[in-house]
N, CA, C and O atoms as CSV, one atom per row, in Angstrom:
chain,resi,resn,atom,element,x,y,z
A,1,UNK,N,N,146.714,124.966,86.498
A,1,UNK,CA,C,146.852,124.791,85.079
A,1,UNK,C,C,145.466,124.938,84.448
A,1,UNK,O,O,144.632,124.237,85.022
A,2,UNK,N,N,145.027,125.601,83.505
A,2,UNK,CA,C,144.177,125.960,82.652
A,2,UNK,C,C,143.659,124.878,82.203
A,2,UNK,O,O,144.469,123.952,82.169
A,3,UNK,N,N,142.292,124.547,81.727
A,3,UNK,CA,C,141.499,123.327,81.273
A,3,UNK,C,C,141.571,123.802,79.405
A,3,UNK,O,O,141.102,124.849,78.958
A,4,UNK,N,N,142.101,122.991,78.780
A,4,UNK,CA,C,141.781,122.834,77.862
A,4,UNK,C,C,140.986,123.082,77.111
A,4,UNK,O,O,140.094,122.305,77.450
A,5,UNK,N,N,140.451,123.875,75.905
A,5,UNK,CA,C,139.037,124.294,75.020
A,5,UNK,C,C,137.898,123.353,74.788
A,5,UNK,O,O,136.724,123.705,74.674
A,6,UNK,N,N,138.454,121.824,74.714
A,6,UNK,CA,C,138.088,120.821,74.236
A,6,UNK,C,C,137.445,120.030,75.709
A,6,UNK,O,O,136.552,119.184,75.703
A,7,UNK,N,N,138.012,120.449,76.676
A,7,UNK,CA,C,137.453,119.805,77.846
A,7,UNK,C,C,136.120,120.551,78.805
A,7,UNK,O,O,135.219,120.184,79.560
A,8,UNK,N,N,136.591,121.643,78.302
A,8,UNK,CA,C,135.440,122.773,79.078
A,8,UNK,C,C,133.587,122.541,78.028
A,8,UNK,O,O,133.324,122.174,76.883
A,9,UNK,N,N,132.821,122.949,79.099
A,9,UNK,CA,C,131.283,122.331,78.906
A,9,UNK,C,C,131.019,123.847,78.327
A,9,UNK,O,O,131.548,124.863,78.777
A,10,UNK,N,N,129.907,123.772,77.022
A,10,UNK,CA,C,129.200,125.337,76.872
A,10,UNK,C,C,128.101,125.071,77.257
A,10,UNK,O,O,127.360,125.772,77.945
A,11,UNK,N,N,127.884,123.828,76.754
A,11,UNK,CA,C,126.124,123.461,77.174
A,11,UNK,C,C,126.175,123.232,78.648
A,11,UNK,O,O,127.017,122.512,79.184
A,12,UNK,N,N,125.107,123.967,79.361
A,12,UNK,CA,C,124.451,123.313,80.506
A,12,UNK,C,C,123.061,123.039,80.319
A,12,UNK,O,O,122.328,123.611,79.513
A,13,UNK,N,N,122.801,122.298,80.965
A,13,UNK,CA,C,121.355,121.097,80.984
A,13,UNK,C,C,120.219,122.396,81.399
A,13,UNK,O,O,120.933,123.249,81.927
A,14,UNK,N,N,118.676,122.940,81.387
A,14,UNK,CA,C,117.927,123.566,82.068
A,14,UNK,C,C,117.832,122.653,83.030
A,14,UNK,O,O,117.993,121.437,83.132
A,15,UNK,N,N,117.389,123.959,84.025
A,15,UNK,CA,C,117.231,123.834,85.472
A,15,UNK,C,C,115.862,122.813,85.551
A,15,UNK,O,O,115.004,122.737,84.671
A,16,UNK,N,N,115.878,122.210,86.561
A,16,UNK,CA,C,114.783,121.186,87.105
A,16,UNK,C,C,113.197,122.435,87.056
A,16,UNK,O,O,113.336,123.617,87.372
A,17,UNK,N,N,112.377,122.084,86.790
A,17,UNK,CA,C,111.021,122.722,86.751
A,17,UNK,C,C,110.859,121.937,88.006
A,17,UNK,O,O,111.000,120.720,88.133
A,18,UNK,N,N,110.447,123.079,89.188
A,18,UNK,CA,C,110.003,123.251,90.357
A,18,UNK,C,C,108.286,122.657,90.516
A,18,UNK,O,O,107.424,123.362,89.992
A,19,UNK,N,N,107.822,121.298,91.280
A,19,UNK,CA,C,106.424,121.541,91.264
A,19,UNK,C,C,105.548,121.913,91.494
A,19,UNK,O,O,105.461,122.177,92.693
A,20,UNK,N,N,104.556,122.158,90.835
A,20,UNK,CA,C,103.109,123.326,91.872
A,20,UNK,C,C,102.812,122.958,92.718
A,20,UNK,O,O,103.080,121.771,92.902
A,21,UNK,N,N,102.263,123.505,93.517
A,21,UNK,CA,C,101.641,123.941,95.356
A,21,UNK,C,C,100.556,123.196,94.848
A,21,UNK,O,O,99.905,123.408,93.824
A,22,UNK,N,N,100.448,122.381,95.608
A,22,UNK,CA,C,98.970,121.580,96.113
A,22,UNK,C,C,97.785,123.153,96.019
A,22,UNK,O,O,98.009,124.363,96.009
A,23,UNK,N,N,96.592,122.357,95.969
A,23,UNK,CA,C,95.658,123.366,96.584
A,23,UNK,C,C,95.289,123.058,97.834
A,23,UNK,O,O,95.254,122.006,98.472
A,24,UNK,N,N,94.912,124.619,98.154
A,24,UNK,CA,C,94.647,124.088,99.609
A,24,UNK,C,C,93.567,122.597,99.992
A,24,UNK,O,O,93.643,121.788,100.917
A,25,UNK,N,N,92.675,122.695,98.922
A,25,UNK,CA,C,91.866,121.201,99.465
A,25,UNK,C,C,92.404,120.105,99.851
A,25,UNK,O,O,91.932,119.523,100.828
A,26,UNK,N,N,93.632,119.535,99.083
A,26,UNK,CA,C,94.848,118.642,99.542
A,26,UNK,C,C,95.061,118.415,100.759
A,26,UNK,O,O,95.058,117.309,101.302
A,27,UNK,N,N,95.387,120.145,101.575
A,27,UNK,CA,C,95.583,119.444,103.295
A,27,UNK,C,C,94.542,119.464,103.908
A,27,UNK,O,O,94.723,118.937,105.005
A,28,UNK,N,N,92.964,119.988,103.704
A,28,UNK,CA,C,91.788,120.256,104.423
A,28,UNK,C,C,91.433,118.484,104.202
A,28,UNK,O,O,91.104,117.559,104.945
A,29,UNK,N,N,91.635,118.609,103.158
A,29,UNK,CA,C,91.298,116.899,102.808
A,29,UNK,C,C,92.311,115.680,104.009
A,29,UNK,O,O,91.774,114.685,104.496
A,30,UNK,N,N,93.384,115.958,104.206
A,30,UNK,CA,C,94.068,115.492,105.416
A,30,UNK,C,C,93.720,115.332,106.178
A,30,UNK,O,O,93.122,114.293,106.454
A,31,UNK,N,N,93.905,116.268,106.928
A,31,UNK,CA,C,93.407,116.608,108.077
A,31,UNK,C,C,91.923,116.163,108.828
A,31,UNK,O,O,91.545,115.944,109.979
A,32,UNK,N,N,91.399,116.167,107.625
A,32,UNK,CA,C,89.752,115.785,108.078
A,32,UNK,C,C,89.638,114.608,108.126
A,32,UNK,O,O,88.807,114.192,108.933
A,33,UNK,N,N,90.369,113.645,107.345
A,33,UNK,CA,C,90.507,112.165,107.425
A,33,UNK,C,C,90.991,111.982,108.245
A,33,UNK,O,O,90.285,111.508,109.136
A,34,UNK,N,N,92.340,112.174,108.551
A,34,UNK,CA,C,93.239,111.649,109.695
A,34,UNK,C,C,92.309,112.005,111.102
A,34,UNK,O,O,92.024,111.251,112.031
A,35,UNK,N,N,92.002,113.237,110.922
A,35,UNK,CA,C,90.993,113.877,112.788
A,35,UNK,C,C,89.749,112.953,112.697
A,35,UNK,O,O,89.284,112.624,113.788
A,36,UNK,N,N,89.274,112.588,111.848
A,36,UNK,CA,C,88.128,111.459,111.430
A,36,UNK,C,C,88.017,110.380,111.688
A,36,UNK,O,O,87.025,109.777,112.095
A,37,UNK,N,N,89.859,109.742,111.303
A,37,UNK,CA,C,90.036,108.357,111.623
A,37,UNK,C,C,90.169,108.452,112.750
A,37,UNK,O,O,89.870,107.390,113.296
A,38,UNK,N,N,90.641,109.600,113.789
A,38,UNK,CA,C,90.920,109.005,115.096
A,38,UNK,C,C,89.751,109.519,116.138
A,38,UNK,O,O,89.693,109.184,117.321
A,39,UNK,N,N,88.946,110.291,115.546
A,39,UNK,CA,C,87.573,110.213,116.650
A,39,UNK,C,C,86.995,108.742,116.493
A,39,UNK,O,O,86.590,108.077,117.446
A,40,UNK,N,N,87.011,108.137,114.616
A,40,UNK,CA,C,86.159,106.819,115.056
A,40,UNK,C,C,86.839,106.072,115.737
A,40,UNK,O,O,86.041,105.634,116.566
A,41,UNK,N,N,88.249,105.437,116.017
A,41,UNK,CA,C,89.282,105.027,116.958
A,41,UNK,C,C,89.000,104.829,118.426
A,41,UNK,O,O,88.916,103.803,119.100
A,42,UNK,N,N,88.826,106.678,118.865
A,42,UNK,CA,C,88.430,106.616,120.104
A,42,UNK,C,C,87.593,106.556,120.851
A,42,UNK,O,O,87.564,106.280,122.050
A,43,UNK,N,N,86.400,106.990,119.693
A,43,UNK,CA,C,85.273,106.913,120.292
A,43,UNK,C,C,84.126,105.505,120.060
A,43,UNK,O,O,82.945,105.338,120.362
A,44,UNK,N,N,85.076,104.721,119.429
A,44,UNK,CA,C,84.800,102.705,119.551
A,44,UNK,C,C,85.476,102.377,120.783
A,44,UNK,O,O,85.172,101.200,120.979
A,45,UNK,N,N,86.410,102.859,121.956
A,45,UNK,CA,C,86.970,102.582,122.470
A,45,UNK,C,C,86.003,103.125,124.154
A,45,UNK,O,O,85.853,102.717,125.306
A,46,UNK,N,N,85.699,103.932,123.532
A,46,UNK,CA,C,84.612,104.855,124.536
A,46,UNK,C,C,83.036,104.621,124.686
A,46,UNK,O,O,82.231,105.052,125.511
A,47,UNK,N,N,82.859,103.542,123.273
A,47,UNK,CA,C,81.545,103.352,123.584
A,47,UNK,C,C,80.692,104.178,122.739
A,47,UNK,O,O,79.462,104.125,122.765
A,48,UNK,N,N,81.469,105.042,121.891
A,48,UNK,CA,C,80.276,106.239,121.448
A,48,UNK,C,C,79.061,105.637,120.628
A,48,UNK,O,O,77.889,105.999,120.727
A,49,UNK,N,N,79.625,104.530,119.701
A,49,UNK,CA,C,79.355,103.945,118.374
A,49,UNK,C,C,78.285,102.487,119.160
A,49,UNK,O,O,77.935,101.731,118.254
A,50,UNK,N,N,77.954,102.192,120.047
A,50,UNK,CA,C,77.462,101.258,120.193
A,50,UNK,C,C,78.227,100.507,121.030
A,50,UNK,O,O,79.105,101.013,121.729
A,51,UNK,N,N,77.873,98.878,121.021
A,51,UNK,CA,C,79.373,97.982,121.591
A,51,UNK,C,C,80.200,98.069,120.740
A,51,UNK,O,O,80.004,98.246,119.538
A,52,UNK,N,N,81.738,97.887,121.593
A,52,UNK,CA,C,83.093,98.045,120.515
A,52,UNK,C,C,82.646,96.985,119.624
A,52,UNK,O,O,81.766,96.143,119.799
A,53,UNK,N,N,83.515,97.212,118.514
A,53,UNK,CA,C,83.478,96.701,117.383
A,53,UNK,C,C,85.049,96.493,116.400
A,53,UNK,O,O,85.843,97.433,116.456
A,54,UNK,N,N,85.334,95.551,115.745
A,54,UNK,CA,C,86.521,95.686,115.182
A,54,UNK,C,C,86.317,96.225,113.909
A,54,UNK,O,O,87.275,96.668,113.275
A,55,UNK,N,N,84.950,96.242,113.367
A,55,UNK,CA,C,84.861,96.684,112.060
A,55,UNK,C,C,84.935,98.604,112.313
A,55,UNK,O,O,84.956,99.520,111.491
A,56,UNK,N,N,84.953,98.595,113.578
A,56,UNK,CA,C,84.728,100.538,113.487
A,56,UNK,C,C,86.445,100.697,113.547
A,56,UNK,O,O,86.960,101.556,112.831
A,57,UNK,N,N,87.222,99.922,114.342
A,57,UNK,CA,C,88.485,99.978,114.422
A,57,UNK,C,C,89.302,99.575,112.710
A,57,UNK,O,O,90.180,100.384,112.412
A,58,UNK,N,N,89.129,98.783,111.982
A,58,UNK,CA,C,89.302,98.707,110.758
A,58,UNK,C,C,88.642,99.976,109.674
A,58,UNK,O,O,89.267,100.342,108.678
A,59,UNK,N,N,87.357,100.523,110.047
A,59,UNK,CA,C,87.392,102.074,109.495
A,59,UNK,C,C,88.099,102.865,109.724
A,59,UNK,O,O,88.589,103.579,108.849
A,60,UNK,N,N,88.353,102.967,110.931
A,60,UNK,CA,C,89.135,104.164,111.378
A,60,UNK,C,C,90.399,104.197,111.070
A,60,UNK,O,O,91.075,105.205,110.869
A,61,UNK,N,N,90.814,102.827,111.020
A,61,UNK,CA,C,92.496,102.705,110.318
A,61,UNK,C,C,92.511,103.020,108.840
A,61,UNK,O,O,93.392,103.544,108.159
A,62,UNK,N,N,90.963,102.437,108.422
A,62,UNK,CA,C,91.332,102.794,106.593
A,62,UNK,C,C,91.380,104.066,106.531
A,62,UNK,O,O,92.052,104.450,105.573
A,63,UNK,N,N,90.769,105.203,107.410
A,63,UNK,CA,C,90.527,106.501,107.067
A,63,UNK,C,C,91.999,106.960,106.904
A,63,UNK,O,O,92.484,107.449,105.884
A,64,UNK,N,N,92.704,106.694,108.222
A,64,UNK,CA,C,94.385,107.532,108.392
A,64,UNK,C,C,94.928,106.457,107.524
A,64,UNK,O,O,95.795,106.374,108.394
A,65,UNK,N,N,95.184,105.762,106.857
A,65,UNK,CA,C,95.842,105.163,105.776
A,65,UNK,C,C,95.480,106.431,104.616
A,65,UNK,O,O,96.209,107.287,104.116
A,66,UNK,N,N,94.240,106.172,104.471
A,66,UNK,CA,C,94.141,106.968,102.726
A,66,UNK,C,C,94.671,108.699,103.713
A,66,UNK,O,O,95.435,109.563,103.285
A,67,UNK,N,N,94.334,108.693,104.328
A,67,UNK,CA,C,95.227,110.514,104.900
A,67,UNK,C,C,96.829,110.242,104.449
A,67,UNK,O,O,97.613,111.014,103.896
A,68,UNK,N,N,96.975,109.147,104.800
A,68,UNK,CA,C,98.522,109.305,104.694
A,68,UNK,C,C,98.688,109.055,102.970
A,68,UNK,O,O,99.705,109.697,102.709
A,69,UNK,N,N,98.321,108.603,102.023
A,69,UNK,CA,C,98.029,108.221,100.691
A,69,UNK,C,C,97.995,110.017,100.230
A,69,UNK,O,O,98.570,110.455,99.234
A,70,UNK,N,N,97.364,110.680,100.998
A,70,UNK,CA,C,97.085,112.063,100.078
A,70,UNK,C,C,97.808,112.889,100.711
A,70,UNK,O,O,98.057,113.894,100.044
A,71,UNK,N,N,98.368,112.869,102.011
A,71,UNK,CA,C,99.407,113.214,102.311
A,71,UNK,C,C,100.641,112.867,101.388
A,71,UNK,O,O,101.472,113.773,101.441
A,72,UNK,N,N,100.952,111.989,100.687
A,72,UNK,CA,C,102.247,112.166,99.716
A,72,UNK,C,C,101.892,112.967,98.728
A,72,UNK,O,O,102.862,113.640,98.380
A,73,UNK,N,N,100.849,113.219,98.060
A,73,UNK,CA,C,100.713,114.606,97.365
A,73,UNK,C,C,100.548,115.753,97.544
A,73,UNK,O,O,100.399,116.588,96.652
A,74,UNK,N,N,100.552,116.014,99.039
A,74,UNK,CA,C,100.463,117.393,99.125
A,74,UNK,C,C,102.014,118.110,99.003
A,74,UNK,O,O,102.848,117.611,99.758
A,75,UNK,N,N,102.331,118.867,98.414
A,75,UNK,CA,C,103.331,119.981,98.089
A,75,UNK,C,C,103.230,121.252,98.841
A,75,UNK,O,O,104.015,122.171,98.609
């Protein structure tokens, strides 16, 4: 059965605007933190840095935290 004149839509809504592409600095910026946080990680664990330390282990976690922070903006 046919829809009615009165029930049928003319208007449709515009389409969602798609968001822009990160620049590449976005993931170089990643990447370098996160590979950053985990050399200081391992290499407090190895001795590189002196005697272990919890304050090198608390850097190294803040580093891959804020990676993961700019990781939600990359597109």
């Amino acid at each position: 059965m046919p829809k009615s004149r009165s029930k049928r839509q003319t208007r449709h809504p515009p389409p969602k605007a798609k968001p822009k592409p990160s620049p590449p600095a976005v993931a170089a910026l990643f990447f370098t933190l996160l590979a950053t946080g985990v050399i200081v990680i391992v290499g407090n664990y190895l001795g590189a840095f002196g005697p272990t330390d919890n304050a090198n282990l608390w850097y190294g976690l803040g580093l891959m935290l804020v990676a993961f922070l700019v990781a939600t903006q990359w597109r």
